[in-house]
MARDO-600241 format. One record per residue (C-alpha): residue in three letters; x, y negated, z negated. Coordinates in steps of 0.25 Angstrom, whole numbers, plus 5000, padded with zeros to 4 digits. Example, Ala and Ser with C-alpha at 12.3 -4.5 7.8 and 13.67 -1.06 7.14 Angstrom:
BEGIN
ALA504950184969SER505550044971
//
This chain:
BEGIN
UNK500050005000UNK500449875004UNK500449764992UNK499349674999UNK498449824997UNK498749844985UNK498549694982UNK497149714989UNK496949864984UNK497149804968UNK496249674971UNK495149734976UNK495249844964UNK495049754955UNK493749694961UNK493249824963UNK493549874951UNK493049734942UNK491949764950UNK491649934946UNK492149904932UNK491049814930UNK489949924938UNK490350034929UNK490349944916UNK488949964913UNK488950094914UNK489350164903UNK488150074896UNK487350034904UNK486250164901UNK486350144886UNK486149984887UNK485050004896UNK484250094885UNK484449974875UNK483449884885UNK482049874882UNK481049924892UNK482250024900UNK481750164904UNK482850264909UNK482450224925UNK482850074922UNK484250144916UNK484350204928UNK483950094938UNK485050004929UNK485950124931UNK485750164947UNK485350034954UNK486750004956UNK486950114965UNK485950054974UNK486549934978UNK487749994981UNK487150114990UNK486150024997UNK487249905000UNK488649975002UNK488549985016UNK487849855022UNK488849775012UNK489949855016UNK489449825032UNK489349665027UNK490849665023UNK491149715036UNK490549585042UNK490849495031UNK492249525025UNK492349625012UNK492449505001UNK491349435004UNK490349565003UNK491249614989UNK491049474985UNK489649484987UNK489349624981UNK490249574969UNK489249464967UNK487949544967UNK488649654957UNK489249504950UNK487549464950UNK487049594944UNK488049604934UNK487649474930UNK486049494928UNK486249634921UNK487249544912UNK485949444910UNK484949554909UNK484149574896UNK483449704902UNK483549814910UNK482949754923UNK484049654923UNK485249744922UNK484349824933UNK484449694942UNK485849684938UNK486349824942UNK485549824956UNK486249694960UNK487549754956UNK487349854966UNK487149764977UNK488549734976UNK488949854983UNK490249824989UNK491049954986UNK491149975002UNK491549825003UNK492649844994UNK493149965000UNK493149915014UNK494149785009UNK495249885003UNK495049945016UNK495349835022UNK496449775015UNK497149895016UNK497849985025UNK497450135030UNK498650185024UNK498450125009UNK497050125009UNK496850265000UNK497650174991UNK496750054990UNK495550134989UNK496150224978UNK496450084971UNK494950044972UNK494550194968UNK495550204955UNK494950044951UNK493650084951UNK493950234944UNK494650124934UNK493350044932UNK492650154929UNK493350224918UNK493750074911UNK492050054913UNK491650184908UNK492750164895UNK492550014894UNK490949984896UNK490450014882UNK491449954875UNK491349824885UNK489749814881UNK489949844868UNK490849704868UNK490049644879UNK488549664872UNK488149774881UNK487849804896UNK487549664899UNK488949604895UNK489449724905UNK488749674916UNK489249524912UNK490549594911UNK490449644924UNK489849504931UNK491149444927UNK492049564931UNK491449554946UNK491649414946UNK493049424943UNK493149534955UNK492549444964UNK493549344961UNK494649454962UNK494049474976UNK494449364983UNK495649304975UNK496249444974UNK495949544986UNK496649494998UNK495749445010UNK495549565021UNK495049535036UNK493749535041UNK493249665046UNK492949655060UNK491549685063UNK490449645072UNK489349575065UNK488249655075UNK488549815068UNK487949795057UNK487049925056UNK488049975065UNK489149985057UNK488450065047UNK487950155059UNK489350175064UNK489750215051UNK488750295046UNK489050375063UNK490550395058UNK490650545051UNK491850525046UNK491350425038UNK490150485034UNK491050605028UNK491650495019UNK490250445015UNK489550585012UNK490950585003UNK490750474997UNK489350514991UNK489650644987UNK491050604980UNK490350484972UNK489050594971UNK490050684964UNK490650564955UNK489250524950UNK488950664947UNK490150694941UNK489850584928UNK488450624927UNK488950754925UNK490450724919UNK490050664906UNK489150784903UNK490350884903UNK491350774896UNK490150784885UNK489550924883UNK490450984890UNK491850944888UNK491450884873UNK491950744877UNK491150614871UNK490850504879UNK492050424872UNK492950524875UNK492550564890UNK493750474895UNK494750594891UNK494350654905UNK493950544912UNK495250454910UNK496150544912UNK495550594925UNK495250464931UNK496850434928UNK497350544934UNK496450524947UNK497150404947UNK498650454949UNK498350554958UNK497450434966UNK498750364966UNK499650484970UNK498750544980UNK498250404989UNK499450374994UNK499650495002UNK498350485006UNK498650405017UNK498350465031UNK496850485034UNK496850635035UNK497650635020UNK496450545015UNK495650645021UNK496250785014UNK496450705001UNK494850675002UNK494450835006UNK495350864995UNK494850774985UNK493650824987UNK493950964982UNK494650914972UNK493350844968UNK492650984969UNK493651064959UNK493550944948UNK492150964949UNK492151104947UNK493151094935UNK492151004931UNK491051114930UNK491751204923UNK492351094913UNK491251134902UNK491951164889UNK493651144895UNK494050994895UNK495151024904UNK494251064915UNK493550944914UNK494850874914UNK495250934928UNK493950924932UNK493950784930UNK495250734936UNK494950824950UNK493850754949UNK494250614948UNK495550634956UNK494750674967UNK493650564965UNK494850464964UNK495450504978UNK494150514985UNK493750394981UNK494950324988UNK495150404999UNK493650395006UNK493450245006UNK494850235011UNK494350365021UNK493050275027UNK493950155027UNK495050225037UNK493950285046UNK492850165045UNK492850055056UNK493649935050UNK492449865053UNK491549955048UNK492249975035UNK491349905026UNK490149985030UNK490950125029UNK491350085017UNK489950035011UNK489350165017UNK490350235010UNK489950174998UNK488550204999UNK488850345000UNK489750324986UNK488550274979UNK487450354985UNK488350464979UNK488350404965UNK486850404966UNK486550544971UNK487850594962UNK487150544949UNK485750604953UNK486350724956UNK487250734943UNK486050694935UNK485150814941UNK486250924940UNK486650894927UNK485050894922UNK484951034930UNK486451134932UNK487251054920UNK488550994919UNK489451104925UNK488251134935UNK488450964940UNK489850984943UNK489651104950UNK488851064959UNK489650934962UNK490951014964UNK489951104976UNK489650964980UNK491050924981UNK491551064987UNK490551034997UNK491150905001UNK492550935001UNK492251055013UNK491450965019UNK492650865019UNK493550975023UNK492950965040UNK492550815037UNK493950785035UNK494350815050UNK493150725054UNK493750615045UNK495050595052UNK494450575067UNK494050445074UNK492650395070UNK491650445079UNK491350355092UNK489950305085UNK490550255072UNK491650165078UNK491050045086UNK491549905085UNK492749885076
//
């Protein structure tokens, strides 16, 4: 990596992940606030809970499209200012209605593919595993601080509502750290007429398709994983909540150096494409020491880091994937599109885990994940072929 990327890859981490820290905040105490409220039913928890995800699947792609047109900034700008405005009215709300509000206009600032599409551009193909694995790491980082720091921040802050103002003034600071900070990238060339088109094209291009169907069942599998994760940590591993960190942490830690080892020889197309089949299967066998974990900690240790190590290396090596084979001037709604699938993902992964953990059980949750994942590495296995030819003539047009 040059130093203007790694200048770029940093700066852009840090909106990013000002931006995530704040998202994942909440959640550790969101529920339990919630059921202090007057007049809140468990579907009002719910809608508080999921309407996020909305947004975010609903406006990926045309924002993504518009930061083809427009520039990357400006659309980031924007999105940051709608998830700037939410924060702010859940911060203000005196019931559940309000942080309903809150949380839905959050969502609209769904500018994950926007993001991606600017490291894209500010760097090059050979460094761009690299930059996306910075991005993927940050946000990994945001989570655990979030999911160790949130109750001890409301507690300090007076409760949910001083996390969402928290988190008001955290996007402000990251919308700030976008434009003095992240260094200007060129204008995508695109035609203002495409429009639909663009989103056409991209949806025509198998390659990338193979990327997005990816996409949903990785973040699927992630979503499942902690409905079902904390269960084992619980009952069947005899961890309290306080505690769970002792797998968690160490896991997400040593994801990290083998991310750092492994993305620089993951430079060629066609090594980005083994290391995603074989993350895959690596994905597969953590899930399956996972459902045998019940009762031996060292299991669920192994299970655990397989799981994030692979996670951690499919999460940086399919954006950069769809970046390398999308239309430069298309980028922005491969990107989006990508991201929809990611958060379609989350929502079928969490219905999914909810239902088998109510039906087969804990070890039952993770078996059937790890046939799921089994089944998406050998579909990978003749995909990964398809993902190293030209796109096809239907999804190239104007570039």
């Amino acid at each position: 990596m040059t130093k203007m990327e790694i200048r770029s890859a940093l700066a852009l981490a840090l909106v990013v992940g000002l931006r995530m820290f704040g998202l994942f905040l909440v959640l550790p105490v969101l529920a339990l606030d919630l059921q202090r409220m007057p007049g809140v039913t468990p579907l009002l928890i719910g809608a508080a809970l999921g309407i996020y995800g909305v947004g975010h699947l609903l406006l990926q792609i045309p924002l993504g499209l518009l930061s083809d047109h427009i520039g990357r900034k400006p659309v980031i700008t924007l999105g940051l200012a709608s998830f700037a405005l939410g924060s702010l009215i859940a911060a203000l709300a005196h019931g559940v209605d309000g942080i309903i509000l809150g949380r839905a206009l959050q969502g609209t600032g769904a500018v994950t593919g926007a993001s991606q599409a600017l490291a894209a551009d500010l760097s090059g193909e050979h460094s761009r595993n690299a930059v996306m694995g910075i991005l993927g790491g940050t946000i990994g980082l945001a989570f655990l601080l979030a999911l160790l720091l949130g109750s001890t921040l409301a507690a300090h802050l007076g409760g949910l509502q001083g996390l969402f103002g928290l988190t008001f003034v955290l996007v402000l600071v990251a919308i700030a750290a976008l434009w003095l900070l992240v260094p200007h990238a060129p204008a995508p060339r695109t035609h203002g007429s495409e429009g639909l088109g663009a989103i056409v094209h991209t949806l025509r291009d198998t390659r990338l398709l193979v990327l997005d169907v990816s996409a949903f069942v990785l973040h699927g599998l992630l979503t499942l994983f902690f409905v079902v994760m904390p269960l084992l940590l619980a009952h069947g591993l005899h961890l309290v909540a306080g505690a769970q960190w002792r797998v968690y942490v160490p896991a997400l830690l040593t994801a990290g150096l083998v991310m750092g080892v492994a993305l620089p020889r993951m430079r060629g197309l066609r090594a980005s494409i083994r290391a995603l089949q074989f993350s895959a299967l690596l994905l597969a066998l953590g899930l399956v020491a996972l459902a045998f974990a019940r009762g031996s900690l060292g299991m669920g240790m192994l299970g655990a880091v397989l799981f994030f190590v692979a996670f951690s290396m499919l999460e940086a090596s399919l954006p950069s994937l769809v970046s390398r084979l999308a239309q430069p001037a298309r980028r922005g709604a491969a990107l989006g599109a990508y991201s929809a699938a990611q958060f379609f993902g989350v929502i079928v992964g969490g219905a999914c885990g909810g239902v088998l953990l109510g039906t087969i059980g804990v070890a039952g949750g993770f078996a059937t994940a790890a046939i799921v994942a089994l089944l998406w590495f050998l579909m990978l296995l003749p995909a990964g072929a398809r993902l190293g030819q030209p796109a096809p003539a239907g999804a190239r047009g104007a570039g």
